[in-house]
N, CA, C and O atoms as a GROMACS GRO file, in nm:
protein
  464
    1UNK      N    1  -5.548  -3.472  -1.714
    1UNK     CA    2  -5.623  -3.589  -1.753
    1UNK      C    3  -5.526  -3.707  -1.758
    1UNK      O    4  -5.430  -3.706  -1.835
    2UNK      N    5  -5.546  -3.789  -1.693
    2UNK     CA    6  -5.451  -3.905  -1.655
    2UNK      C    7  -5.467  -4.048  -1.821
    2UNK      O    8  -5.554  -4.080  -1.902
    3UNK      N    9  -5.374  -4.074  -1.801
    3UNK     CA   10  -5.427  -4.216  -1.932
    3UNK      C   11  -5.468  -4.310  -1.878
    3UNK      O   12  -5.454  -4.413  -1.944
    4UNK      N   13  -5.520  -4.322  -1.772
    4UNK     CA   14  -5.563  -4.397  -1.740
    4UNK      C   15  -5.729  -4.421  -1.746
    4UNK      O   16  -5.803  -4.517  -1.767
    5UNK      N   17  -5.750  -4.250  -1.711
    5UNK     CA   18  -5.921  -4.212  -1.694
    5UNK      C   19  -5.937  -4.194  -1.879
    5UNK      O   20  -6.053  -4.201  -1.922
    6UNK      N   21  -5.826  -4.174  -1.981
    6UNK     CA   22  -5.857  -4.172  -2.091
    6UNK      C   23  -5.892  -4.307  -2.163
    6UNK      O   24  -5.984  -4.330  -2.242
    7UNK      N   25  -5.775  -4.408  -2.104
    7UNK     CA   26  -5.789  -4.550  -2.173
    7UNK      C   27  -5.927  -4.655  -2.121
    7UNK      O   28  -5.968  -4.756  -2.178
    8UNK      N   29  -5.984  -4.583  -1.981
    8UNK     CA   30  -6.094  -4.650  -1.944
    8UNK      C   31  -6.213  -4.622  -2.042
    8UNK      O   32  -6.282  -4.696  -2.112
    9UNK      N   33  -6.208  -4.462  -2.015
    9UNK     CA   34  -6.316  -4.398  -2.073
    9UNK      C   35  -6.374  -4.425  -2.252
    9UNK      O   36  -6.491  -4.428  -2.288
   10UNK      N   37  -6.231  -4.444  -2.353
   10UNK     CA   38  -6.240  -4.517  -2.417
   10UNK      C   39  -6.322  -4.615  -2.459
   10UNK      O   40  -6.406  -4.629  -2.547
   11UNK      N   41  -6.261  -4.694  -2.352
   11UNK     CA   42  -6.316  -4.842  -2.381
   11UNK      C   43  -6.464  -4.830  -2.318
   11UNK      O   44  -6.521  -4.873  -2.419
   12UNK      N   45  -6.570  -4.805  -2.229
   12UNK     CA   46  -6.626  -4.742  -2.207
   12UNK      C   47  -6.699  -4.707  -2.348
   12UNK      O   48  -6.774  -4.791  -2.398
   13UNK      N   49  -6.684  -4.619  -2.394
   13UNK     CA   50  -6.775  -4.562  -2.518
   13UNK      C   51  -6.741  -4.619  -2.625
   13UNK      O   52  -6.792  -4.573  -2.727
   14UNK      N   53  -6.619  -4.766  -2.644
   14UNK     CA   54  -6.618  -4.827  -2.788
   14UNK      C   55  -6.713  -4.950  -2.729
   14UNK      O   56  -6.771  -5.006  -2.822
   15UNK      N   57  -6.736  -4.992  -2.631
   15UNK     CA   58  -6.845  -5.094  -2.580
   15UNK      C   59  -6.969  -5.062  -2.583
   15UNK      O   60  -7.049  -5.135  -2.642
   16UNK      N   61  -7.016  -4.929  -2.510
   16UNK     CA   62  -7.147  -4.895  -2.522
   16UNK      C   63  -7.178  -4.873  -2.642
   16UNK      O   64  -7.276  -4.938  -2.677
   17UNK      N   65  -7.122  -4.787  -2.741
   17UNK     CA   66  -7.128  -4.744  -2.863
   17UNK      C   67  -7.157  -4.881  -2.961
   17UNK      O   68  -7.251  -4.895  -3.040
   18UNK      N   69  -7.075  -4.955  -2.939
   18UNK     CA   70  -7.094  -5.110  -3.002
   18UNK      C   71  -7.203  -5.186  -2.983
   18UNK      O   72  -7.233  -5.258  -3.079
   19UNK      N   73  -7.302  -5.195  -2.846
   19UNK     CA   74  -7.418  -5.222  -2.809
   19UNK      C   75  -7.535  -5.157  -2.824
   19UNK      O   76  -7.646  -5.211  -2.827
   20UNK      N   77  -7.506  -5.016  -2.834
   20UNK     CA   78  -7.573  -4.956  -2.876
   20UNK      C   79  -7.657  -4.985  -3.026
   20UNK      O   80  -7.776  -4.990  -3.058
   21UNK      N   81  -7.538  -5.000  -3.089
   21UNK     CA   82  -7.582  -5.022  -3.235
   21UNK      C   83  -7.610  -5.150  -3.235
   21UNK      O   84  -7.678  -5.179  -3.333
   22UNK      N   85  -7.589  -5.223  -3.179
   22UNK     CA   86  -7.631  -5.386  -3.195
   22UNK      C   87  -7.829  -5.381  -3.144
   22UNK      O   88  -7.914  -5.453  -3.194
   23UNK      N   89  -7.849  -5.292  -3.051
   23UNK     CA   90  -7.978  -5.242  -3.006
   23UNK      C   91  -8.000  -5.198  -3.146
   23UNK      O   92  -8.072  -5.281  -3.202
   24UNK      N   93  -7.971  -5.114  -3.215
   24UNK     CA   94  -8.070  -5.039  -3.302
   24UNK      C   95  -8.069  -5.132  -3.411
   24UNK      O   96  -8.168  -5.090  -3.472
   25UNK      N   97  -8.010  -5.263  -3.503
   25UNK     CA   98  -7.974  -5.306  -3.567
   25UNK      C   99  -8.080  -5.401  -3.556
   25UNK      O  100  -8.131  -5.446  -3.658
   26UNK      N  101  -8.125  -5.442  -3.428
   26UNK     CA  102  -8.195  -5.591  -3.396
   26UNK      C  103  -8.056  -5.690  -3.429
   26UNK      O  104  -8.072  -5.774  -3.518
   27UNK      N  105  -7.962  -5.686  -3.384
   27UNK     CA  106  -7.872  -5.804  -3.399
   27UNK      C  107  -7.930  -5.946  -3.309
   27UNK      O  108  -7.949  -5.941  -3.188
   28UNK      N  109  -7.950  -6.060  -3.386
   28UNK     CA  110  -7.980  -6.197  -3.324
   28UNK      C  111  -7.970  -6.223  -3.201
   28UNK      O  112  -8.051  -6.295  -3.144
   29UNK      N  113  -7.849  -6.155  -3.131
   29UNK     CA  114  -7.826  -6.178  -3.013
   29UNK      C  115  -7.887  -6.104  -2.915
   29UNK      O  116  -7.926  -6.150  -2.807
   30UNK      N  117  -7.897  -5.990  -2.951
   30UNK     CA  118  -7.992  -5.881  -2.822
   30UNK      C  119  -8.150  -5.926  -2.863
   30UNK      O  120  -8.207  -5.975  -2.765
   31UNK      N  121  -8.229  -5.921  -2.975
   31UNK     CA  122  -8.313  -6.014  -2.941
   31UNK      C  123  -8.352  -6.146  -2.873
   31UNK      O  124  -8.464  -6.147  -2.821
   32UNK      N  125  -8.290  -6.240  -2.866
   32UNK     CA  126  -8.265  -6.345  -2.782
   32UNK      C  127  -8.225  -6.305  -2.659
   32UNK      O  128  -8.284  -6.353  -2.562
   33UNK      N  129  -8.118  -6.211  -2.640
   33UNK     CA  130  -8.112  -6.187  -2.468
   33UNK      C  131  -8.241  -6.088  -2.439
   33UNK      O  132  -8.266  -6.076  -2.319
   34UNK      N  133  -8.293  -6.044  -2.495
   34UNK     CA  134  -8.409  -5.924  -2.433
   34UNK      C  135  -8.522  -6.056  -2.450
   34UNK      O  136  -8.574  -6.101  -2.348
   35UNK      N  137  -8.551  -6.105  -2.566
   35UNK     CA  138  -8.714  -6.253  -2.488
   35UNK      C  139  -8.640  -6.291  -2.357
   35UNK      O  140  -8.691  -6.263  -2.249
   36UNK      N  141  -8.507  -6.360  -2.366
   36UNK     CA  142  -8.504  -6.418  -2.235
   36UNK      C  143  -8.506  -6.402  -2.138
   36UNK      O  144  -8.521  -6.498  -2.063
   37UNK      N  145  -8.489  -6.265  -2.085
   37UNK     CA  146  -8.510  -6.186  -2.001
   37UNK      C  147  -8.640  -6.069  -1.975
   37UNK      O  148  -8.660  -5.991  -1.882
   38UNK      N  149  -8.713  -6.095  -2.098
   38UNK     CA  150  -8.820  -6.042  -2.074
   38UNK      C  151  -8.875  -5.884  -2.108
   38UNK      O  152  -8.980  -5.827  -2.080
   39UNK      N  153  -8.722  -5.830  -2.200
   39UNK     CA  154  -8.782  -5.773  -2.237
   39UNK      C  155  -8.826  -5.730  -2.368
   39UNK      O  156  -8.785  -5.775  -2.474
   40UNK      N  157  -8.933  -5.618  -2.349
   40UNK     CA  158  -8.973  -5.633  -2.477
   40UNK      C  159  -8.917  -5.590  -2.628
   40UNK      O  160  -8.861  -5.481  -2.613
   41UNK      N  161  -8.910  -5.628  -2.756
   41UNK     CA  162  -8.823  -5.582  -2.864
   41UNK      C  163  -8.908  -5.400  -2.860
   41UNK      O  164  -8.870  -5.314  -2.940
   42UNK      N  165  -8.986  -5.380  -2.788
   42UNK     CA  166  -9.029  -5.220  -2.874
   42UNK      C  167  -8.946  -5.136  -2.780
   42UNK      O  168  -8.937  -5.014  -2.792
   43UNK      N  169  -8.883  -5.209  -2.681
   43UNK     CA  170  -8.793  -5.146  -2.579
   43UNK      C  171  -8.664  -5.112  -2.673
   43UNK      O  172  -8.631  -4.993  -2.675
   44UNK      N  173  -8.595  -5.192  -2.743
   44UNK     CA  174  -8.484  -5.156  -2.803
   44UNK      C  175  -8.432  -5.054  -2.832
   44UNK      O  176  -8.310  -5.036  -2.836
   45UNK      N  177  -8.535  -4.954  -2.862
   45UNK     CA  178  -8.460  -4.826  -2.971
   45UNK      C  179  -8.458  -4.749  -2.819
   45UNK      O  180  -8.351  -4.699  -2.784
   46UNK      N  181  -8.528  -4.742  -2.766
   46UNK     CA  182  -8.487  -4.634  -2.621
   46UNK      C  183  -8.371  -4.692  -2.540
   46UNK      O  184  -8.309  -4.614  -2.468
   47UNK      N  185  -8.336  -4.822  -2.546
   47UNK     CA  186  -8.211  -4.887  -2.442
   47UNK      C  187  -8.113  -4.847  -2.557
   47UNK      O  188  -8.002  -4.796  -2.537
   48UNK      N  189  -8.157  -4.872  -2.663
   48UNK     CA  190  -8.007  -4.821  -2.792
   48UNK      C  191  -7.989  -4.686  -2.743
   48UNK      O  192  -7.875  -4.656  -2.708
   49UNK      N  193  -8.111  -4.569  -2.731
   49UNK     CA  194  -8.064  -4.428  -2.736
   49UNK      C  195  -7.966  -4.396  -2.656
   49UNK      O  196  -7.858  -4.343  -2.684
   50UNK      N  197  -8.028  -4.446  -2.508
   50UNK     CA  198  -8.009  -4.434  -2.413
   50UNK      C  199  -7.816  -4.448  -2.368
   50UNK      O  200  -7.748  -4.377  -2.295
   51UNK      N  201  -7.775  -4.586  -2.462
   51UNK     CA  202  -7.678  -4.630  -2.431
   51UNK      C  203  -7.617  -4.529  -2.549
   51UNK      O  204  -7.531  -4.444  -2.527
   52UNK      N  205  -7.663  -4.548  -2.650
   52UNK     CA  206  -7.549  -4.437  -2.756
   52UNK      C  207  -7.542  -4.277  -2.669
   52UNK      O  208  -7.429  -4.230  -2.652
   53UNK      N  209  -7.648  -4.208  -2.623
   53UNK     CA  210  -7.658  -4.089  -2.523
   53UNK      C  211  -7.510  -4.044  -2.424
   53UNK      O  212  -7.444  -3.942  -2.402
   54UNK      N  213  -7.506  -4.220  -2.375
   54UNK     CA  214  -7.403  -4.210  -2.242
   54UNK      C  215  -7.308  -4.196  -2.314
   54UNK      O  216  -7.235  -4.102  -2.285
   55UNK      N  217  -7.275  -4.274  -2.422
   55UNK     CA  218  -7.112  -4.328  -2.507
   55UNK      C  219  -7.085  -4.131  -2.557
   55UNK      O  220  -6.989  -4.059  -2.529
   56UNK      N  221  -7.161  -4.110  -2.605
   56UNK     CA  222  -7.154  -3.943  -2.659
   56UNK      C  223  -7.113  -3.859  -2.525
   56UNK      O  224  -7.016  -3.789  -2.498
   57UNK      N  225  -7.215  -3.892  -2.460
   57UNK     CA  226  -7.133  -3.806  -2.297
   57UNK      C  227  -7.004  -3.791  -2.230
   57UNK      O  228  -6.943  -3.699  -2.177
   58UNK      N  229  -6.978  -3.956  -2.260
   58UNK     CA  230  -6.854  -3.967  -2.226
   58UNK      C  231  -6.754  -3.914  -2.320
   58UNK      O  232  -6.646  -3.875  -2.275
   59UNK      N  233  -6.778  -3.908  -2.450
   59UNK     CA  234  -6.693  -3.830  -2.538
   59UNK      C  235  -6.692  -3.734  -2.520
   59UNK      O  236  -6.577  -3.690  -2.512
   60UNK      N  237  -6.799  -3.636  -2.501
   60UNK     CA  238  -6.781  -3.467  -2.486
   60UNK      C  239  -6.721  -3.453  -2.332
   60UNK      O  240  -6.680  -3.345  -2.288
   61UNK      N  241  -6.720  -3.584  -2.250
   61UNK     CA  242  -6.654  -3.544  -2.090
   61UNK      C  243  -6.487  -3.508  -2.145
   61UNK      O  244  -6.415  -3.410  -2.125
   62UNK      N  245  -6.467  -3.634  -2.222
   62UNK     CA  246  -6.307  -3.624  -2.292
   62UNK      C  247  -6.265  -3.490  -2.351
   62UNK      O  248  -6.160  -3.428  -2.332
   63UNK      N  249  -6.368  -3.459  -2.424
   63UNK     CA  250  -6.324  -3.337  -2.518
   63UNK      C  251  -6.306  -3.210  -2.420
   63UNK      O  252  -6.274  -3.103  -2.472
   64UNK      N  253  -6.325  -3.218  -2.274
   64UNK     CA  254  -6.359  -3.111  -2.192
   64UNK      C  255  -6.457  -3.064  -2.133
   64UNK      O  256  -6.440  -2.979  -2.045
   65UNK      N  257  -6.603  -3.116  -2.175
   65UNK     CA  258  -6.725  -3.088  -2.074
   65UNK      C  259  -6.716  -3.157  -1.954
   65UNK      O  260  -6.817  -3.226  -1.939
   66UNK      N  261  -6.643  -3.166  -1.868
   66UNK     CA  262  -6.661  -3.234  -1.777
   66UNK      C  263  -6.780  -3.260  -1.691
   66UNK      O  264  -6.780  -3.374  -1.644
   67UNK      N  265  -6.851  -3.207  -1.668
   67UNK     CA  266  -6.963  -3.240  -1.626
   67UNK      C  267  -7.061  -3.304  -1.652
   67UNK      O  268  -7.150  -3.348  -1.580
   68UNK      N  269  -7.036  -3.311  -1.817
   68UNK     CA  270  -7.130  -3.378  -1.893
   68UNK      C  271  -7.105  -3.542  -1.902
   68UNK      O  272  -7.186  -3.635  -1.914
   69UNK      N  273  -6.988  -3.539  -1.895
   69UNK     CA  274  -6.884  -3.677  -1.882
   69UNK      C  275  -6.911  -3.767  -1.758
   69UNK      O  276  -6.914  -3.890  -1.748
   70UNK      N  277  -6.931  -3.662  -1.663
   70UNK     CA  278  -6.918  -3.708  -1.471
   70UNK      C  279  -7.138  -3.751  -1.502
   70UNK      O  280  -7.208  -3.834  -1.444
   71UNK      N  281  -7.170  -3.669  -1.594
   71UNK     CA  282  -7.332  -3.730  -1.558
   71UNK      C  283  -7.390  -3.841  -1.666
   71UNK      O  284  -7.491  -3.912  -1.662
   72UNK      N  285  -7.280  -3.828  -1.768
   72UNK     CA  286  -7.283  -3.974  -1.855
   72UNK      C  287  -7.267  -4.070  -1.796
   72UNK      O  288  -7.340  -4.164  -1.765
   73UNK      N  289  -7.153  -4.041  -1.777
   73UNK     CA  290  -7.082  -4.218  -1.678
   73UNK      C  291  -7.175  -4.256  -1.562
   73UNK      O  292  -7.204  -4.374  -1.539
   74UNK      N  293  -7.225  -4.147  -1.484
   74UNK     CA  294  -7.298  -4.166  -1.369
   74UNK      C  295  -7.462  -4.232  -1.419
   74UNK      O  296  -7.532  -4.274  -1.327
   75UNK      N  297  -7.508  -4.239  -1.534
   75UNK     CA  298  -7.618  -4.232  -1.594
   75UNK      C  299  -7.602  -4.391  -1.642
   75UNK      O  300  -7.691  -4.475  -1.626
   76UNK      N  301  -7.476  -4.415  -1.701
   76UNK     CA  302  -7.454  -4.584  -1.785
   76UNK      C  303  -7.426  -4.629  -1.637
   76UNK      O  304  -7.461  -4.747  -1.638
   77UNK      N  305  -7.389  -4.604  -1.531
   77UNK     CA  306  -7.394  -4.678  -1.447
   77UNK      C  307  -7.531  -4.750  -1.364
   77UNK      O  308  -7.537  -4.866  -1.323
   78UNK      N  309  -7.629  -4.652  -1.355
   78UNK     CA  310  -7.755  -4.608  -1.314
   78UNK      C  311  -7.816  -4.735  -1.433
   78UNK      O  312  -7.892  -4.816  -1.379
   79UNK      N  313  -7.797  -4.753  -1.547
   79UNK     CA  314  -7.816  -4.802  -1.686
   79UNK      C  315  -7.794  -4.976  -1.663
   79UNK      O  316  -7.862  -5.074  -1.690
   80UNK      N  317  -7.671  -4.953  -1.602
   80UNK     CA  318  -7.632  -5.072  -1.606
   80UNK      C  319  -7.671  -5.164  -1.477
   80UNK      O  320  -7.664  -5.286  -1.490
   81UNK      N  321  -7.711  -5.109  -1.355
   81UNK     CA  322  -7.729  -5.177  -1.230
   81UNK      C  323  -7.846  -5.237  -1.268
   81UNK      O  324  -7.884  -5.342  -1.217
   82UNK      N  325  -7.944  -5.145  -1.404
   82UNK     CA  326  -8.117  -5.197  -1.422
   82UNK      C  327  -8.087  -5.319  -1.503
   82UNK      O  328  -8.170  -5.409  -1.501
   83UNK      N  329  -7.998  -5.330  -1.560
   83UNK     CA  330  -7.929  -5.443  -1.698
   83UNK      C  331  -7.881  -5.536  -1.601
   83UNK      O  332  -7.867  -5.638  -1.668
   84UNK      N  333  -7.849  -5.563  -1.489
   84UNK     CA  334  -7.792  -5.663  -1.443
   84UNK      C  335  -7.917  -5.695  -1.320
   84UNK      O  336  -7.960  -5.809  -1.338
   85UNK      N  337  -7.960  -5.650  -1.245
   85UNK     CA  338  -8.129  -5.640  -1.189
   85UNK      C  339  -8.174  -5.698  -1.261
   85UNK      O  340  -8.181  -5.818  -1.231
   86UNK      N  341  -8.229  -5.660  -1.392
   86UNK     CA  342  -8.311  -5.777  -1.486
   86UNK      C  343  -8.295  -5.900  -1.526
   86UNK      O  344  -8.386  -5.977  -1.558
   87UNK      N  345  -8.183  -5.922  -1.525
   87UNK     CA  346  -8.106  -6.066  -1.569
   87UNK      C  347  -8.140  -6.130  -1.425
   87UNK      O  348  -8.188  -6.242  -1.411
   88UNK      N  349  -8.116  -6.060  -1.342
   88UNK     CA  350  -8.088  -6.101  -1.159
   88UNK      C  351  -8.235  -6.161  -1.146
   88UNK      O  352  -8.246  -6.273  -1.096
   89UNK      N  353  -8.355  -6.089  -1.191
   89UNK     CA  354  -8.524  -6.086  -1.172
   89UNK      C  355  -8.539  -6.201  -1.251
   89UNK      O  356  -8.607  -6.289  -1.198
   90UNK      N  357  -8.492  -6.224  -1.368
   90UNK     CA  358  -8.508  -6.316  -1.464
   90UNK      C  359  -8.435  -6.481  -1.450
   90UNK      O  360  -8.459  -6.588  -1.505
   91UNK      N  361  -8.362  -6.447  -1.373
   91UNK     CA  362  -8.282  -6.589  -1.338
   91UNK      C  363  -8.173  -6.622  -1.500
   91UNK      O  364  -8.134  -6.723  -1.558
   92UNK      N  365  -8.160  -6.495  -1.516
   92UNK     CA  366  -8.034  -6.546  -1.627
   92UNK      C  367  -7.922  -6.496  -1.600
   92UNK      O  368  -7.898  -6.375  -1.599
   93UNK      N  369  -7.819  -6.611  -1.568
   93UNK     CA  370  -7.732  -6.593  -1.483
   93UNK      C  371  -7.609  -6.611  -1.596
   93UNK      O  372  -7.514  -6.532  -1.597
   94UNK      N  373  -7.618  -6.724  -1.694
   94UNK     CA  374  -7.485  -6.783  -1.755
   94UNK      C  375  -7.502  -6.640  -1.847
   94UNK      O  376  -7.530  -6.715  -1.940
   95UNK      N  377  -7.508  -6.545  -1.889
   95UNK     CA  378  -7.473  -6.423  -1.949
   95UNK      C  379  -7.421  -6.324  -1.893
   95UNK      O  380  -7.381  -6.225  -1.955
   96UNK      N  381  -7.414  -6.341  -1.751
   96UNK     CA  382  -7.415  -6.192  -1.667
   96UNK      C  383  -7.292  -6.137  -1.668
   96UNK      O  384  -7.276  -6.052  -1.581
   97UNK      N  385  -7.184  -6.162  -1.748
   97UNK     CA  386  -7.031  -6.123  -1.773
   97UNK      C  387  -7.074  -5.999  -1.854
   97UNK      O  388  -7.013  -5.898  -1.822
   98UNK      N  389  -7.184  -5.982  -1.970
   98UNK     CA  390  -7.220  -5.874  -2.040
   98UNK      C  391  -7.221  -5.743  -1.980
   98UNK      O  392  -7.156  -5.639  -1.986
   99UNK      N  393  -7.357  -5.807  -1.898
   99UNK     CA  394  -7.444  -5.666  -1.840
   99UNK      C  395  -7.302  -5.618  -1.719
   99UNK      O  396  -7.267  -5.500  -1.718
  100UNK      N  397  -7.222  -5.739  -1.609
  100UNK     CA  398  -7.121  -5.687  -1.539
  100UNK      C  399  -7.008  -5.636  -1.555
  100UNK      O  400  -6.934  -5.606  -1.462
  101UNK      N  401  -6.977  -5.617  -1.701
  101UNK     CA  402  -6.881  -5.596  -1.772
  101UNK      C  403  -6.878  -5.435  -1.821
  101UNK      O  404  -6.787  -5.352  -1.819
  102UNK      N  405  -7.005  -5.428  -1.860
  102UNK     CA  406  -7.061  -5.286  -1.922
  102UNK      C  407  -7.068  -5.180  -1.764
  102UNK      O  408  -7.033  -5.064  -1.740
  103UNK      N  409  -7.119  -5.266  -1.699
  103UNK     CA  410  -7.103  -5.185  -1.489
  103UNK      C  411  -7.002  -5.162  -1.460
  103UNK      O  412  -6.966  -5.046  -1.439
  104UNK      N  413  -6.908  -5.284  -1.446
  104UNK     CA  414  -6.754  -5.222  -1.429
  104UNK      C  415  -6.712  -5.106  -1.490
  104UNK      O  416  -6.681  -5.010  -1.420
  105UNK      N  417  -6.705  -5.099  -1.643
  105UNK     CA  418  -6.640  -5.026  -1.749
  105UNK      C  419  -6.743  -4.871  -1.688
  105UNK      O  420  -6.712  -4.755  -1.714
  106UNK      N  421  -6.813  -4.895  -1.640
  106UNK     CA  422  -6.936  -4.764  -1.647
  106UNK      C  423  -6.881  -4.663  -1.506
  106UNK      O  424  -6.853  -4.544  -1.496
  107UNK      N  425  -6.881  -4.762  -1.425
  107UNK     CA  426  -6.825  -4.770  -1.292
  107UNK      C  427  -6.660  -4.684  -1.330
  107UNK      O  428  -6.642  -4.563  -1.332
  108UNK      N  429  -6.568  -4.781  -1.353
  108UNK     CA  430  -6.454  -4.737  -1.352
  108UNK      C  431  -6.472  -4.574  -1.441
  108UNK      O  432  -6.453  -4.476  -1.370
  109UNK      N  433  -6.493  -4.558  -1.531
  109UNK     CA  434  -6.540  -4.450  -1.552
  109UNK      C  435  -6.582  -4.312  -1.504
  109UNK      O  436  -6.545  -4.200  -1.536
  110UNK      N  437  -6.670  -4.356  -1.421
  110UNK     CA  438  -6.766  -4.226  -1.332
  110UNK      C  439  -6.625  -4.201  -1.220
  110UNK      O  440  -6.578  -4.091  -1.190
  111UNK      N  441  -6.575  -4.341  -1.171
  111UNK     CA  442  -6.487  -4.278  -1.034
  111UNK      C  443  -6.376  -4.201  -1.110
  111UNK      O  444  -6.350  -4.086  -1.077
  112UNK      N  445  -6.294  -4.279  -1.240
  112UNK     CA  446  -6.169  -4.170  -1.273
  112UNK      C  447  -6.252  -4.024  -1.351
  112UNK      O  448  -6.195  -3.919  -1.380
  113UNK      N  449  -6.312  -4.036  -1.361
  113UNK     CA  450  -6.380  -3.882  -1.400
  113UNK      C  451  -6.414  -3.794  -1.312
  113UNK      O  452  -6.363  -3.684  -1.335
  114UNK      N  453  -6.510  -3.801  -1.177
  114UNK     CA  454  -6.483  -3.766  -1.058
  114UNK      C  455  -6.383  -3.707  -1.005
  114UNK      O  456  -6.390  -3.595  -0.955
  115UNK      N  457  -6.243  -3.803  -1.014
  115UNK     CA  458  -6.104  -3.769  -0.972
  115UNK      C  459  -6.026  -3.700  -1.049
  115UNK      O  460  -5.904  -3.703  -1.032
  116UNK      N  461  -6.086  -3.624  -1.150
  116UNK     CA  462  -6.004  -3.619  -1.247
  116UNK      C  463  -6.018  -3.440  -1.178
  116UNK      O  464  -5.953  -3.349  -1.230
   0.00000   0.00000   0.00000
């Protein structure tokens, strides 16, 4: 296991994990980005699960399930192309460092896990 696929993967599940809970919390800000983009607040608790789901995956990939790790990461990626699509559908553009940020990290992820 390289430190590299560890220090991604990391960061990776302290981001999702962090959004996650900002989803389940109703924090000010994910309400305001979900009206502006359209979607709806009863959506929240399934985009929270969903994202806390992957962050856990990617932990048990670390701990040694690898497979479970390679279909987390592959899953927040899948997660994240719909998160940046929507913004894309919506014409909200001055935010899109979020949703491309969480893709990268999701991204870099799935490939060093793959390789691993």
């Amino acid at each position: 296991m390289s430190v590299l696929y560890v220090v991604v993967t990391v960061a990776t599940i302290v981001v999702t994990g962090g959004i996650a809970v900002a989803d389940f919390a109703r924090a000010k800000f994910v309400l305001a980005n979900s009206a502006e983009v359209g979607v709806p607040q009863s959506m929240l608790p399934l985009l929270g699960g969903l994202k806390a789901a992957g962050a856990v995956g990617l932990l048990l990939g670390l701990l040694g399930m690898d497979i479970l790790g390679i279909a987390a990461a592959g899953g927040l990626v899948l997660f994240f192309i719909g998160a940046v699509a929507v913004h894309v559908r919506a014409r909200v553009f001055y935010n899109m460092a979020f949703p491309g940020t969480y893709l990268a990290l999701a991204v870099a992820s799935f490939a060093l896990a793959i390789s691993q």
